[in-house]
matplotlib code that plots the C-alpha trace (Angstrom):
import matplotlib.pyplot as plt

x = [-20.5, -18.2, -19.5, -20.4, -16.6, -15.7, -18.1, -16.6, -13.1, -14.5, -16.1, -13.0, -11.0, -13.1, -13.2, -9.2, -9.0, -11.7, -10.0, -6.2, -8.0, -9.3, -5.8, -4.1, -6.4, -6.1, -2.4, -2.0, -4.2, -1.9, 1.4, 1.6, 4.1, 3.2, 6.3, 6.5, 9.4, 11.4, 12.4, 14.8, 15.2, 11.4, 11.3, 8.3, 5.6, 8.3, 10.2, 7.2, 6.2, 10.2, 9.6, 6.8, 8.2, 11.2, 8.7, 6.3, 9.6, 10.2, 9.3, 6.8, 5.5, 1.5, 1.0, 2.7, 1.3, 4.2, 3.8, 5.5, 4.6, 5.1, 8.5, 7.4, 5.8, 3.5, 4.5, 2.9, 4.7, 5.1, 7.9, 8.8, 9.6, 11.0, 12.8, 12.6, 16.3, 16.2, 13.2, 15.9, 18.7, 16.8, 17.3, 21.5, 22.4, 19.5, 19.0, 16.6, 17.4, 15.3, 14.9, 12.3, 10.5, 10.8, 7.2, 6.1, 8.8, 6.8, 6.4, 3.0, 5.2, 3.2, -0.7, 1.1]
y = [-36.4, -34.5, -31.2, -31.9, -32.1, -29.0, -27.2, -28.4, -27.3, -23.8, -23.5, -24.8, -22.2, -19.2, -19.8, -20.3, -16.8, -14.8, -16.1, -15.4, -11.6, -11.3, -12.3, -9.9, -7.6, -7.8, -7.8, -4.6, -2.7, -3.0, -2.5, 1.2, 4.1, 7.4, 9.9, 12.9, 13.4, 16.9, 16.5, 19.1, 19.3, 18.7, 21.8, 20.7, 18.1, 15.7, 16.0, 14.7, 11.8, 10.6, 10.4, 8.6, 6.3, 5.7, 5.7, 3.0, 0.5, 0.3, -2.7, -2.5, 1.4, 1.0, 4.3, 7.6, 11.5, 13.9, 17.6, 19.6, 23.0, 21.5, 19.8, 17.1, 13.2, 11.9, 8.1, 5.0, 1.9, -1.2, -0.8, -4.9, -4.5, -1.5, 1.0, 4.7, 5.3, 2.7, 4.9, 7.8, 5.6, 5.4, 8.2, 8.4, 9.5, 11.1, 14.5, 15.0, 15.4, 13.0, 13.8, 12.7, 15.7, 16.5, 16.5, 16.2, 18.7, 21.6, 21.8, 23.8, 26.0, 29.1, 27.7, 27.3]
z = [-16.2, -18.3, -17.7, -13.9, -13.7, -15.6, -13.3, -10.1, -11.3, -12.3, -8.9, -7.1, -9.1, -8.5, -4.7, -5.0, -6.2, -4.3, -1.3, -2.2, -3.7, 0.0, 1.9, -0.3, 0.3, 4.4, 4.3, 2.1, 4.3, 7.5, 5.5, 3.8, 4.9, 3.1, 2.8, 0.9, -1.2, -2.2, -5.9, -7.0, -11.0, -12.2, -14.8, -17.1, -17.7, -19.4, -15.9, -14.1, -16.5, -15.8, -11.9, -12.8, -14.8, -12.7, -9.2, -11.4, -11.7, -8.1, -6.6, -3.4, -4.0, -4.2, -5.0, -6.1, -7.2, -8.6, -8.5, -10.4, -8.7, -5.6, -6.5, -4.7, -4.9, -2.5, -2.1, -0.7, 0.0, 1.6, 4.3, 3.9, 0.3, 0.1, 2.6, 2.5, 1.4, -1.6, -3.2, -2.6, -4.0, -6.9, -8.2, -7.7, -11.4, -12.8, -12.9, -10.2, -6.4, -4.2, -0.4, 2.0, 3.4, 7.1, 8.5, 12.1, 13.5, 14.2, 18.1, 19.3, 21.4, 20.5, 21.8, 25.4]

ax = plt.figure().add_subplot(projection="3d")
ax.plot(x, y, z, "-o")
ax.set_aspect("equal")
plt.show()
């Protein structure tokens, strides 16, 4: 009886969290905004892992790659957690310079 009950529980539990794992799942999908951000004052591989460090503590970013050649960091986030000016913000008072890229303004002008 005893372990008839301790197998219920385990299966209860497991069902619990593949469930809430597949919600989670769902809802992520439909919420990400991917910017690229300018960063002014990256000068070495130290530079980069700082970013990183500082991108990694804000809270809603799913996913962030810094380039240091580029002097930029491609950023995905979760627009209901976090706007694109706090991720700017962030960095008010460090020695890099955070801007969100301009993308999208080229007009196709020239093909008419």
């Amino acid at each position: 009886m005893k372990q008839l009950l301790i197998l219920a529980t385990l299966l209860v539990f497991g069902l619990t969290a593949t469930i809430s794992a597949q919600s989670k799942t769902k809802s992520d999908e439909t919420k990400v905004e991917t910017k690229t951000y300018s960063i002014k004052g990256m000068t070495c591989q130290g530079c980069v892992s700082s970013v990183e460090s500082k991108l990694g503590r804000i809270y809603g970013l799913q996913k962030y790659e810094v380039d240091l050649e580029k002097g930029e960091a491609v950023v995905e986030f979760d627009p209901e957690k976090v706007k694109s000016d706090d991720i700017e913000k962030e960095f008010e008072g460090t020695p890099y310079k955070v801007s969100l890229k301009e993308t999208g303004t080229e007009t196709n002008e020239q093909e008419e």
